[in-house]
N, C-alpha and C positions, 0 to 999 in steps of 0.2 A: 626231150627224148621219150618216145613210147615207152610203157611200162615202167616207168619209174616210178617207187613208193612216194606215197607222201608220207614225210613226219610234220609233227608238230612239236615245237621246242617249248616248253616253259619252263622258264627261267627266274630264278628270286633276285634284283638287281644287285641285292644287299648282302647276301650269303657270303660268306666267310671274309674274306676281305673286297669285297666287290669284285673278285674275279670274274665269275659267270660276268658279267656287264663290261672288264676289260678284255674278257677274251673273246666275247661275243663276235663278231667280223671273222676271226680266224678259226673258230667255231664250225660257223656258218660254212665258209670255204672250203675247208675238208670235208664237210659232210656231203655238202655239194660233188665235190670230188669223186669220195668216193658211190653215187648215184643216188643218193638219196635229198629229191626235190624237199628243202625245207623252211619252216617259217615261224615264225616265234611268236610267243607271249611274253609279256614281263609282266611277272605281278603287280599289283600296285595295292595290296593290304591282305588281313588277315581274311580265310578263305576264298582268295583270288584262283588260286591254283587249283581248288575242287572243281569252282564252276567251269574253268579252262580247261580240265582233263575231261569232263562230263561234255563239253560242246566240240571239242576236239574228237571223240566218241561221234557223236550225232552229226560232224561232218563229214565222218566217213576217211580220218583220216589210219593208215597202214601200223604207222609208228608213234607213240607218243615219246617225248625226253624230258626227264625231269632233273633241272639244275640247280644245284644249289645246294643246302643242308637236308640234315634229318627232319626237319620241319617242311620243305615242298615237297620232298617224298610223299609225307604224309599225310598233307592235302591233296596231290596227285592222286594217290591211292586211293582216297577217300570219293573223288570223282570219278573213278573209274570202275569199284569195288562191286558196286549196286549192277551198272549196266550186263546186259544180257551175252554181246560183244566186247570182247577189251582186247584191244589191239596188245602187240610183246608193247614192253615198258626198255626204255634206254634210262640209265644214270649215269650223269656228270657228277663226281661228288665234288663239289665245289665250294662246300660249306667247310668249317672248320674240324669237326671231328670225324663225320660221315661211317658211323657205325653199321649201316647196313649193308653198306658198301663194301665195309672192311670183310664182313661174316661171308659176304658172295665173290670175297676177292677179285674186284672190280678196281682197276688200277687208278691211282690219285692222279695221277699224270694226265693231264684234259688230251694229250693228242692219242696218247694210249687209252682214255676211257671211249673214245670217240670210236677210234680203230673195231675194239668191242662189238661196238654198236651194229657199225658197217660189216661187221664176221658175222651178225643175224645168228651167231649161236646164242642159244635160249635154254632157259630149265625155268619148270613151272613150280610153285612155291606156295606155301600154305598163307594165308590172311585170317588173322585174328580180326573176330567182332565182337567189339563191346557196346553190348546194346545198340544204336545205332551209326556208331562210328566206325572204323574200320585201324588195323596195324598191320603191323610185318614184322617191328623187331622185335619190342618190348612194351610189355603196359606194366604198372605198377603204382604204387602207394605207399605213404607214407612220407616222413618229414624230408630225409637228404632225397626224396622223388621230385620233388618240389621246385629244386632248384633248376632246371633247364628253363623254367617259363617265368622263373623271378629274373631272370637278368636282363639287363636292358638291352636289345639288339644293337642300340649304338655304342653300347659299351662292348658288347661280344666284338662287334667290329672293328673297335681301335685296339683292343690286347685279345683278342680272342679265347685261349683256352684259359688262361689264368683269370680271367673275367667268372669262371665256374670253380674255380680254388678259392678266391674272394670270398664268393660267396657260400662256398663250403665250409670254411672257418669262421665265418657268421654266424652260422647256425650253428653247427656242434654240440657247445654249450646250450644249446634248448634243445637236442633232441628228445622227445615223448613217445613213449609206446601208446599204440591204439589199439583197442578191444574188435574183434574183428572175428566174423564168423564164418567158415568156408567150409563149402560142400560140393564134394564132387565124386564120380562114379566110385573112390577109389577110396577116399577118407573125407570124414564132418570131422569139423574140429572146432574149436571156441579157447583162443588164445590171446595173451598178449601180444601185441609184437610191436618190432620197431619199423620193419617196414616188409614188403612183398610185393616180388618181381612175376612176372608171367613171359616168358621166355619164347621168340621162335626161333631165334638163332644165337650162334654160342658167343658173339661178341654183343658187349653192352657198354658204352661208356668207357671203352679203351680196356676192361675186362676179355678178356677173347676166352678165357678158360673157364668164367661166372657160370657157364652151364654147359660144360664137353660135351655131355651126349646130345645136346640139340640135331636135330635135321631141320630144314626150311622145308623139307615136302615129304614129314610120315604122319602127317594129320595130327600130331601131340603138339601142346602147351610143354615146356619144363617149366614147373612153377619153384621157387625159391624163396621159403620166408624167414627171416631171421626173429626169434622169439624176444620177445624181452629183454634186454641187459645193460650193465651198466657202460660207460664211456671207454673203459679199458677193454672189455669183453668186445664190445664194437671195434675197437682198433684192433684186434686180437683176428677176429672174422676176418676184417679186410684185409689183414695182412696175408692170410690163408686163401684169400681168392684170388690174390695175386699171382698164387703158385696154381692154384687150382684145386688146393688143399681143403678147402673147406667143407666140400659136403656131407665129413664124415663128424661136422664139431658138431656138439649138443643143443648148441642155437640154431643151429639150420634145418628146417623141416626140407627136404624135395621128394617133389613126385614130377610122375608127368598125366597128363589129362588132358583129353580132348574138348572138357566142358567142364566149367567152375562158376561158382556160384562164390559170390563177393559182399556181406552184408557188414555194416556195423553202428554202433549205436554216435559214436562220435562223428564228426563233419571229416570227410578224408577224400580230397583231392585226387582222381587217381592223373597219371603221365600216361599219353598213350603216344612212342617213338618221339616224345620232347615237347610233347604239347598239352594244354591241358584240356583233358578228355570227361569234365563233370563231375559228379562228386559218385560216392557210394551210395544203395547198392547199385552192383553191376553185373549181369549173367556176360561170361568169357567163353564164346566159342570159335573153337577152329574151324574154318573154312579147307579142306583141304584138295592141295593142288588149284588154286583158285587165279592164279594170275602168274603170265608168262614174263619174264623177263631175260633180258640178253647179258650175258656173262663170259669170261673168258671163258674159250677149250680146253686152252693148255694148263688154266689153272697157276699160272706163276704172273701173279700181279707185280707190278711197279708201284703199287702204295707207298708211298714216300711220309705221309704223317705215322710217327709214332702212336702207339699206343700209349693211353697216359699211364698206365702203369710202369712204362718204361723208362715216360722222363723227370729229369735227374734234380725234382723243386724240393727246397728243402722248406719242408713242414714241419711242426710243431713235433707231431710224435714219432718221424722218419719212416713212414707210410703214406705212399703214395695212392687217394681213393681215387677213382674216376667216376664221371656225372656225365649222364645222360646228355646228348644233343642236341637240338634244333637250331634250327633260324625263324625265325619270328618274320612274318612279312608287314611291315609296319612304313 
């Protein structure tokens, strides 16, 4: 048919429980359906998905779709971020937590996130750059940061969200504060801490209230860092951002900032949306309104995965924390 968009699908095989890979055919058919000529990628390893969103670009296609977890997003994104042209951006969340998904109220349901797509409603949205990588939801530092890119994707995919509880109570007992020095239009500071999030939307790791005033498109970072403390004071914090309670405790510094500066004298890993994004330092800036994406209208998702704040595992200290996202393309 004349006039019909092209999209391009890439797709992680492996994300969440291999769905994007068993629903792929019925994917396909509805898209088709609803007019939109389409054709896929499958990843096949780690930064598969940059190069595919970047050539998918230079062929000139309308639509790109990214399927899978918080990890092809963020490859996607990272192929797209740079170029001069970036077509709207479609998500399948089809990975196990799909955090960014949750913040833009993009429905879990693959025939309602697809529907989305085909509605061509869009809002344009801010993209964090760290140094030369790119984000959207979340970048950060520090030890429980850590855990999204230690777990094995083949173990994410036989238990999925308990696979980042495992390895939460792994660690615990070794959490370390890092010496850390930050500067930005607003405050320099020279602290300890235990860790620090930079924020562009208000869901994080099944957190959805971790940073209430976020917007995805007023050009601000919310940045959130928790100072020094001990193991108790930590469960104490977490239990306070479950409610949303926390910005007001003594360990939490926030601001927001359109640019921050990130240095420190220890080796610090940072996360950037589930992946691991190099070490320290790092200058953090907002890109703002930088990339269009399609979202529902009406604003009432069918997200069907809980938050993990919500569900009901019993832990050690009866606090439920959540950990960051991705999928790993392996």
């Amino acid at each position: 048919m004349a006039g019909k968009k092209r999209a391009r699908l890439i797709y992680n095989p492996s994300s969440g429980r291999e769905e994007a890979k068993r629903r792929l055919p019925e994917i396909l058919q509805r898209l088709e359906r609803g007019g939109l000529e389409t054709s896929t990628h499958a990843t096949i390893g780690e930064g598969d998905a940059t190069l595919a969103a970047a050539d998918a670009i230079e062929r000139g296609f309308d639509i790109i779709i990214a399927a899978g977890g918080d990890g092809t997003l963020y490859e996607v994104i990272n192929g797209m971020a740079e170029k001069e042209y970036r077509p709207p951006l479609g998500i399948l969340p089809l990975g196990t937590t799909n955090d960014f998904a949750r913040a833009l109220n993009i429905p879990r349901n693959w025939e309602a996130a697809v529907d989305v797509i085909l509605a061509q409603y869009s809002q344009v949205i801010d993209v964090g750059k760290v140094n030369q990588r790119y984000f959207i939801n979340i970048a950060g530092g520090g030890s429980m940061t850590e855990l999204t890119y230690e777990v094995p994707s083949k173990l994410k995919t036989m238990i999925g969200q308990m696979a980042y509880y495992m390895k939460g109570l792994e660690k615990l007992p070794r959490l370390r504060p890092i010496e850390l020095y930050i500067k930005s239009g607003e405050v320099e500071l020279h602290e300890e801490v235990m860790l620090f999030l930079i924020s562009n939307s208000n869901s994080v790791g099944g957190f959805e209230r971790l940073a209430p005033d976020a917007s995805l498109s007023d050009g601000l970072f919310d940045v959130l860092i928790l100072r020094k403390c001990n193991l108790a004071e930590f469960i104490r914090v977490v239990s306070l951002a479950l409610r949303g309670e926390h910005l007001n405790d003594p360990n939490v510094i926030y601001l927001q900032t359109p640019h921050i500066q990130v240095a420190s004298p220890d080796y610090v890993q940072i996360n950037l949306d589930g992946e691991f994004g190099g070490t320290l330092p790092c200058v953090f800036t907002n890109l703002p309104q930088h990339l269009r994406i399609f979202i529902d209208e009406t604003g009432q998702s069918t997200y069907k995965n809980p938050p993990l704040a919500n569900l009901n595992l019993k832990l050690p200290w009866k606090n439920r924390a959540g950990v960051d996202e991705h999928e790993e393309e392996e």
